[in-house]
N, C-alpha and C positions, 0 to 999 in steps of 0.2 A: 475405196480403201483409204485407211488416212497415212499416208507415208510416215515415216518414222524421220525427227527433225535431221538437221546436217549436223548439228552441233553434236547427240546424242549419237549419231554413227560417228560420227569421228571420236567423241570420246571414247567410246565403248572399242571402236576399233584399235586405237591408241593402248588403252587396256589388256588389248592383245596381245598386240606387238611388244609391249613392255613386258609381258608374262611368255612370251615366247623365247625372245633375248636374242643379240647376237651373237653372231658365230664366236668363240672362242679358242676356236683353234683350228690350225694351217691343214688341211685333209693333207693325207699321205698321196706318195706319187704315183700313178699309174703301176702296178705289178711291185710296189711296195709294200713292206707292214706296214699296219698304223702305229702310231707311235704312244708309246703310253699302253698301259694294261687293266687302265680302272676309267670308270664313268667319268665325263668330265664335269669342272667342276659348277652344279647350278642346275646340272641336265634333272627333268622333270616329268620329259613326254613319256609314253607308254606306246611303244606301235605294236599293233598288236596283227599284221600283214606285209613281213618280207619274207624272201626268200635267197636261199645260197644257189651258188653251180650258174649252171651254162644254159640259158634258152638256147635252145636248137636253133630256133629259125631265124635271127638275128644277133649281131651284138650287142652288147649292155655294156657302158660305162665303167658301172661299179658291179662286175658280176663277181671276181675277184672278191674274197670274204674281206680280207685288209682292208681293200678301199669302202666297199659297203660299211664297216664299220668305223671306218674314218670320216665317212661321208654322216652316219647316224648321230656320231661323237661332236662331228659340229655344228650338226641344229637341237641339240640338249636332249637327246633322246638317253634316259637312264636303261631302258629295256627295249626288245625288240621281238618279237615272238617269228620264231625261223624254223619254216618250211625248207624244202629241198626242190627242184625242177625235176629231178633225177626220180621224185617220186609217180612222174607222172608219166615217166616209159620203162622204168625199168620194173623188170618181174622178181630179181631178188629184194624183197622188200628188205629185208632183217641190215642186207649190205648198207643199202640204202639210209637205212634207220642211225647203223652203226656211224658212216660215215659225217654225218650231219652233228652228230654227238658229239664226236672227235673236233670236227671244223669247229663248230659251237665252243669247245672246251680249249684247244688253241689256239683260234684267232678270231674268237669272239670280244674280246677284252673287256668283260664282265657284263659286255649285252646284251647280246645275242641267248633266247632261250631257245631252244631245239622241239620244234613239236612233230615227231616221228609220222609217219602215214602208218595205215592196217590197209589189207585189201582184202575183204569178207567174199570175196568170189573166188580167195584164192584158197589149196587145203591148210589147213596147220598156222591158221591166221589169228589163232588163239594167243600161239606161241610169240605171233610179233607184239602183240596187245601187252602181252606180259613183260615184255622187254625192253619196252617204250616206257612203263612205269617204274619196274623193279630192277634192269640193269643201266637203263639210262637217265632213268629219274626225269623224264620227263612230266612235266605239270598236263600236257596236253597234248591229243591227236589232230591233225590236218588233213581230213578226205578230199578226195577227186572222184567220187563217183562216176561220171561219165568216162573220164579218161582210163577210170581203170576197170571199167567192162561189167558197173552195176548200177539200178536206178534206188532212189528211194523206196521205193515198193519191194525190193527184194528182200525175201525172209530174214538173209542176212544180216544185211543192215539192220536191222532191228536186233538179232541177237549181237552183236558189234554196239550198239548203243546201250544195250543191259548190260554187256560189259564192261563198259567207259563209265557207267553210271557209278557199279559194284564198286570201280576203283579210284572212284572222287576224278575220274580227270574229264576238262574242258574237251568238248569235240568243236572241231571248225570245219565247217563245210568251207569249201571253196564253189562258190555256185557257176563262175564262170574262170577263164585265166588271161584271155583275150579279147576284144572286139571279132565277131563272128566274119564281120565284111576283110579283116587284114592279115586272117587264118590264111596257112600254106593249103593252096586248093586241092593237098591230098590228103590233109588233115584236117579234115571239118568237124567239129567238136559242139556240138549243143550245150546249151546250158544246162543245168541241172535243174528240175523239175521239182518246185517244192510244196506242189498241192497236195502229199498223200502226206506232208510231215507233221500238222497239226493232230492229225487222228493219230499216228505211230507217239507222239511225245504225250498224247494223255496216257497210253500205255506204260509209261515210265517218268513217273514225277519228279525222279531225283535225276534225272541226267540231263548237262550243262550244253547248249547248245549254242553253237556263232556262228552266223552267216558271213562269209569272206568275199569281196568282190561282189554284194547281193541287188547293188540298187541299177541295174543295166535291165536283170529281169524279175526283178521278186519289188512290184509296183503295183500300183492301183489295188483293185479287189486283191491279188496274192498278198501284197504287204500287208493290207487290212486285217488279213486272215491271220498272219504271222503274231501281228502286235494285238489282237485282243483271243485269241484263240492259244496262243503260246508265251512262256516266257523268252524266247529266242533271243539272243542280241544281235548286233549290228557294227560293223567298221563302216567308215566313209568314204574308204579309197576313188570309188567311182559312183561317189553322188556328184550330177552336174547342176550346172546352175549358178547365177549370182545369188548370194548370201545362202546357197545350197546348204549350211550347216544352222545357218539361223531360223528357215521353213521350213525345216522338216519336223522342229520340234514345236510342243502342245502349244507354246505362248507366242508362234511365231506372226506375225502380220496376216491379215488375211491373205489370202492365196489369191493373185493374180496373176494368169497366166502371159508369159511373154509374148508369146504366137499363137493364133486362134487355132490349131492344132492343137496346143498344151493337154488340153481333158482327153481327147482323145488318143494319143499318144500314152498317157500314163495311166488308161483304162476307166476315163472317167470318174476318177474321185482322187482325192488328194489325200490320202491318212499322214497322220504323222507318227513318229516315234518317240518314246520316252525318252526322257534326257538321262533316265539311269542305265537305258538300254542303247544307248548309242556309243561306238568308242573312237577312239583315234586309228588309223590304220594308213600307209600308203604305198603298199602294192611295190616298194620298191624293190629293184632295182628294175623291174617294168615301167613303174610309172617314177617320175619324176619325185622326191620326196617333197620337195618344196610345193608344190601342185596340194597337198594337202595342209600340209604349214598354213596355205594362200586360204583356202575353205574357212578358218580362224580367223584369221584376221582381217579376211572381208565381210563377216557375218557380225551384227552388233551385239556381242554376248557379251553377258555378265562374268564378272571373277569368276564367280561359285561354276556358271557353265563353261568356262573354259577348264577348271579345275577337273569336273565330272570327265569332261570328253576327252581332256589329255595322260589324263592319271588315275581317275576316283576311282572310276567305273571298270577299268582294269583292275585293279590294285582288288576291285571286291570281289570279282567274278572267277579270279585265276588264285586257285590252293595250291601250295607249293607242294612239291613231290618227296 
């Protein structure tokens, strides 16, 4: 492998961090509003994996919508694409939908976009589909297939994605929401299985698909499968690795692995991802936002790829409602 100079990582990293910026403003105080009602001023990023409400099984920081978006408004995030936790025990979906809207639309302070759940197991699942686009104007749906008692392979889902197709909106899988090992041991939750997706999306050429949380199990041969068999996208929330954001894509250093494990662990082959197909994403208020910010400015990308990954490639994939 010919490593990449010191000078050319630090510039390129430097290049980062000067396109990232800093913070510009004081985050609000625990169980406060954020302050201010508009994007702040310079923000750029596009996250396109948070969520509102309350994980059950622990606390969170910034679960609190104010401070989450107090906390977004001060690493320059201009948008936010927001899920609900609520969507993933609760059976009144339409509540749920509703709720997330309302949050989004009062104390989102012009970032937060609301992407509703559907549960195609459940009856009359049509009607949340329609409500998600035409009473809430949502650009996009957020699934939890596992959590909410269906796989890819059900018939459903598929008519649920000719649906999402018909109506221009983005679908998100969430393929995982945890680490399997630090699940509550009466809620054990598998990942989402995404071998039958590549056959169901040639079935429907026009409908928009994103993998959320995808790089823990959708690796090696799956991911291979995904990136030339589909046009699928990709957030980063939980790619690991040093310069994890600079190999994964096509021009990235030859691949050497850190641990003679490496090939085996990730299925023996290393694919990468398009740079148009990759986006910014950081799982918060689960995962740390900064934890993602870090992926950028440790990996030596150019303007143009830091542009695609934090803005571009949102900004083309997501039709407003």
């Amino acid at each position: 492998m010919n490593p990449i100079p010191r000078r050319s990582f630090l510039k390129n990293s430097l290049v980062t961090a000067a396109a990232l910026g800093l913070p510009s403003r004081v985050p609000a105080q625990p169980g406060k509003p954020a302050t201010g009602g508009s994007v702040a001023a310079g923000a750029f990023i596009v996250d396109t994996n948070v969520n509102t409400g309350w994980w059950p099984f622990r606390h969170m920081k910034y679960s609190a919508t104010p401070d989450l978006v107090a906390k977004l408004r001060k690493h320059k995030i201009k948008r936010a694409w927001a899920g609900s936790y609520d969507a993933l025990f609760q059976k009144n979906i339409d509540s749920v939908n509703t709720r997330l809207a309302e949050d989004c639309r009062v104390n989102g302070g012009g970032i937060l976009v609301p992407f509703g759940t559907v549960n195609p197991a459940f009856p009359d699942w049509e009607e949340d589909l329609r409500r998600c686009h035409e009473v809430h104007k949502m650009p996009g749906i957020r699934l939890h297939p596992i959590y909410n008692g269906y796989t890819l392979e059900s018939p459903e889902f598929k008519h649920l994605l000719d649906g999402a197709a018909r109506r221009g909106l983005l679908v998100q899988i969430a393929i995982d929401m945890e680490d399997e090992r630090k699940q509550h041991p009466l809620v054990n939750v598998p990942a989402v299985d995404v071998a039958p997706l590549p056959d169901i999306l040639k079935q429907i050429p026009n409908v928009r698909v994103m993998l959320v949380n995808p790089f823990r199990h959708v690796r090696g041969a799956k991911l291979k499968a995904m990136v030339e068999r589909t046009d699928v996208t990709f957030e980063f929330s939980n790619l690991d690795g040093l310069s994890s954001v600079e190999r994964i894509l096509p021009d990235a250093m030859p691949w050497k692995p850190y641990h003679p494990l490496g090939r085996i662990l990730s299925g023996g082959a290393n694919p990468t991802v398009p740079l148009e197909r990759l986006l910014f994403g950081s799982n918060a208020p689960f995962m740390p936002l900064e934890q993602s910010l870090f992926k950028l400015i440790e990996s030596p990308l150019t303007r143009a790829q830091i542009d695609a990954l934090a803005f571009g490639n949102a900004d083309r994939i997501l039709v407003p409602a």
